[in-house]
C-alpha positions in Angstrom: 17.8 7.0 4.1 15.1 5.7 6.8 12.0 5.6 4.4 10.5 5.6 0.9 7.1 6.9 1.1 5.6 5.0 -2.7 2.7 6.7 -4.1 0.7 5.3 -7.0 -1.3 7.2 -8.7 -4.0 7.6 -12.0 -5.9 10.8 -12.8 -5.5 12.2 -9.5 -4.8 16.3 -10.7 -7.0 17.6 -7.9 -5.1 15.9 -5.1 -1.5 14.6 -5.9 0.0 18.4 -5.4 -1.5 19.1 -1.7 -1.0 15.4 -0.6 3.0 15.5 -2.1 3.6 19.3 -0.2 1.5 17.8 3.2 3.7 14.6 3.3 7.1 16.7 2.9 5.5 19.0 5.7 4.7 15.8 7.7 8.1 13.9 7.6 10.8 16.8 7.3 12.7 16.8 10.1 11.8 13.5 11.6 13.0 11.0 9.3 14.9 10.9 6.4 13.0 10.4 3.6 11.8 9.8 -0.3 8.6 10.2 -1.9 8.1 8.1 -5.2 5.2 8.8 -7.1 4.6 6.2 -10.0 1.8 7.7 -12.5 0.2 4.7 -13.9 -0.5 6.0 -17.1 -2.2 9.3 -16.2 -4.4 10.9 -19.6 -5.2 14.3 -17.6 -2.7 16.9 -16.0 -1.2 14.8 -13.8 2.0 14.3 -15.2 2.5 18.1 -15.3 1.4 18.7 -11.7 4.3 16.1 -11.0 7.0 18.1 -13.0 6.0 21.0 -11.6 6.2 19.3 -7.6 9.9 18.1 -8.6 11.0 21.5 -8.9 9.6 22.7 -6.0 10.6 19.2 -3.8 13.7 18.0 -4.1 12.8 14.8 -2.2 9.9 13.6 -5.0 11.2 11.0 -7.8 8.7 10.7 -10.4 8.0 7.5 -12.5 5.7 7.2 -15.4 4.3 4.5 -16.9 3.8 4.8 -20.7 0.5 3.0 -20.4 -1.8 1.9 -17.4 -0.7 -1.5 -15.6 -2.9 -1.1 -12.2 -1.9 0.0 -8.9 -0.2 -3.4 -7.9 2.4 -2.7 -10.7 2.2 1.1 -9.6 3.7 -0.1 -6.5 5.9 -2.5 -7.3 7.7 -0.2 -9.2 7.6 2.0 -6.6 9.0 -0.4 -4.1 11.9 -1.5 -6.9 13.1 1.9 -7.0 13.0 2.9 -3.6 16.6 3.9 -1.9 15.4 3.4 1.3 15.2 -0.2 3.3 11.5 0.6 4.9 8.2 1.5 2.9 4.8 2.9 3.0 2.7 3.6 0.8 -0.3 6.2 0.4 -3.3 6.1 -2.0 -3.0 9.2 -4.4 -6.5 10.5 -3.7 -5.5 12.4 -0.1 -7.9 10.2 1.9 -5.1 8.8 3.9 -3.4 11.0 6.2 0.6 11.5 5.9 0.3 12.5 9.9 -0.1 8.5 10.3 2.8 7.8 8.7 5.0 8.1 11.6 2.5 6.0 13.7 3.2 3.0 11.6 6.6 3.7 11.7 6.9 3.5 15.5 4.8 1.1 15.5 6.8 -1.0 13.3 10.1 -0.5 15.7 8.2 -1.7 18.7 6.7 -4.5 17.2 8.1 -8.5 17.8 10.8 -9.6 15.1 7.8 -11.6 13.3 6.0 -9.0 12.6 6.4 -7.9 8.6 3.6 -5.3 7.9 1.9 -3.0 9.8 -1.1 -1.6 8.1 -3.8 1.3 8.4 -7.2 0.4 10.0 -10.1 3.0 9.1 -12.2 3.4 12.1 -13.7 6.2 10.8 -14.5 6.1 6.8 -15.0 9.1 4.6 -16.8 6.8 1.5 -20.3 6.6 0.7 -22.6 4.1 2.2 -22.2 1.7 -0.6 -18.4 1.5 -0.6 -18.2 1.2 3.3 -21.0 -1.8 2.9 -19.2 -3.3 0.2 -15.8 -3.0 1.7 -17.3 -4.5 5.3 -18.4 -7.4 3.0 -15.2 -8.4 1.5 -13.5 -7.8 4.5 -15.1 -10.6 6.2 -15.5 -13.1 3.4 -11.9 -12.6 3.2 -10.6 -13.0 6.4 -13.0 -16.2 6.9 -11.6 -17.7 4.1 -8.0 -16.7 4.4 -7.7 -16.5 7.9 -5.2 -13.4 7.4 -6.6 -11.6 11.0 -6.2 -8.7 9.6 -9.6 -6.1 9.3 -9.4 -3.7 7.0 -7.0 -4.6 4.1 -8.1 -2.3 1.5 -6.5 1.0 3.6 -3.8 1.9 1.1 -1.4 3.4 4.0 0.9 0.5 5.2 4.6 0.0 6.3 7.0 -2.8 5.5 10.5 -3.5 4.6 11.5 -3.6 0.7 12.9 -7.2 1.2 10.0 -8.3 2.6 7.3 -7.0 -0.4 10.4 -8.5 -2.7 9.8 -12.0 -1.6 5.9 -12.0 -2.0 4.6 -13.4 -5.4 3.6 -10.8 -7.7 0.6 -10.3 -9.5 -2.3 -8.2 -10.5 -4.4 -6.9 -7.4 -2.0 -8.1 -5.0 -1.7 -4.9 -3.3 -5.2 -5.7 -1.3 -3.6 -9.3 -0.3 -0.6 -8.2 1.3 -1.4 -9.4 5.1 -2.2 -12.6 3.9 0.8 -13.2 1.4 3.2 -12.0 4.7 1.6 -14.7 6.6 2.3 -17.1 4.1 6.3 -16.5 4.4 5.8 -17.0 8.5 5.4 -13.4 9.4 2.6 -11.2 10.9 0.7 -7.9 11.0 0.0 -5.1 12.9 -2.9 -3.1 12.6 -3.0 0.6 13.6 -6.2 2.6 13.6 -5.3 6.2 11.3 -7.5 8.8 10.2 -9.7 8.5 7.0 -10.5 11.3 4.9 -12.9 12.3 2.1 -11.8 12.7 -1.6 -10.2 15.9 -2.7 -11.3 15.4 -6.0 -11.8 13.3 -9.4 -13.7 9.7 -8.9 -12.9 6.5 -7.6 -11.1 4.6 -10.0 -13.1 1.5 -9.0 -16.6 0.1 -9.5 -18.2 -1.8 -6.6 -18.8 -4.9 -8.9 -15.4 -5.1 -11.1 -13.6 -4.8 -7.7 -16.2 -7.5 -5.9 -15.9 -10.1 -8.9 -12.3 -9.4 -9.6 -11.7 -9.5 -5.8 -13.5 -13.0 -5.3 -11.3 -14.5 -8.2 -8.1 -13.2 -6.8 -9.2 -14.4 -3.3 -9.8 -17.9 -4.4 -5.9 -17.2 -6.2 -4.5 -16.3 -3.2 -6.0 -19.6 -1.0 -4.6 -22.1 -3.4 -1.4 -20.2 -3.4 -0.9 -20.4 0.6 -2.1 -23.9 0.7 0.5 -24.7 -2.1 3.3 -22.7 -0.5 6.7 -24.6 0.9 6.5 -23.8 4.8 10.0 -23.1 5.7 12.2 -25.1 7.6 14.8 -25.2 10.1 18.1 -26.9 8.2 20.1 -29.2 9.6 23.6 -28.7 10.5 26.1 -29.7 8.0 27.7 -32.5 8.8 31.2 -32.4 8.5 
């Protein structure tokens, strides 16, 4: 198996059915494939949307968490399940587009050896006027302080291999640190522009100012941890 296309989702009834059917659509035939969806918890019809996409895809693995844990745990999950060595991962709202998928993919395979992650750049966003402000915000407080070169971290679609997210230090809202946390093991990323869509359905599962507050908190988490990180080193030759 090429890929393991890790979708987490919470609440998302109105959109997890289409986007499931359009990513099958998108990949079958061009790659062989998985798609894990982990439901974080899910209190509306979610779940039996799922059941009912298993039956009708045999590619889909389902994995439900008995209570909510937050995307990052979604997706670790996710990513500890997956069969296959590469992974991408989708927001389950259908505003990313499974048609970029591929993109990353290729662009992953042309890329230099140090390059660990390629990740989605929304040139064009689908979000209201506050969200896009808020996002543009963050985006540059967080690449000034964490130098990560990376503009648009907070697009969900992105591509790396599983022993490469298996190394990073997990924790809560690390998801929307991954370009960083690469760098810190010595690798780099590649950003790809992809298409941006508007919400199917249902509501954001964030509020601009738990995500700002919570986001400058982790930030500052994510600076000490690089500057405390062991830098890797060439070893010496055994001497015999």
């Amino acid at each position: 198996m090429d890929l393991s296309v890790v979708i987490p989702v919470y609440n998302e009834v109105e959109s997890i059915r289409d986007l499931v059917d359009e990513t099958s659509r998108t990949l079958r035939g061009m790659i062989e494939y998985e798609i894990i969806v982990v439901d974080d918890g899910s209190d509306d019809d979610t779940p039996v949307v799922l059941q009912a996409c298993r039956a009708a895809q045999p590619r889909l693995r389902v994995i439900r968490h008995a209570q909510r844990s937050g995307q990052s745990a979604a997706i670790g999950n996710g990513v500890r399940a997956a069969r296959a060595l590469w992974i991408v991962t989708l927001d389950g709202d259908g505003q990313n587009d499974p048609a970029d998928i591929m993109r990353l993919y290729t662009a992953m395979e042309s890329s230099a050896d140090k390059v660990m992650l390629v990740a989605g750049q929304r040139l064009d966003r689908r979000d209201d006027f506050l969200k896009r402000f808020s996002s543009r915000v963050a985006n540059t407080v967080r690449a000034w302080v964490l130098q990560d070169r990376t503009p648009d971290t907070g697009c969900g679609i992105k591509l790396f291999a599983r022993e490469t997210y298996n190394r990073l230090p997990q924790f809560d809202h690390m998801h929307r640190f991954l370009p960083a946390l690469v760098q810190g093991l010595g690798g780099e990323t590649v950003s790809v522009a992809v298409n941006h869509r508007a919400r199917r359905g249902g509501v954001s599962k964030y509020g601009v100012l738990d995500r700002l507050w919570t986001g400058i908190i982790d930030m500052l988490g994510v600076w000490w941890l690089l500057r405390r990180s062991l830098s890797s080193t060439r070893a010496e030759t055994e001497q015999s």
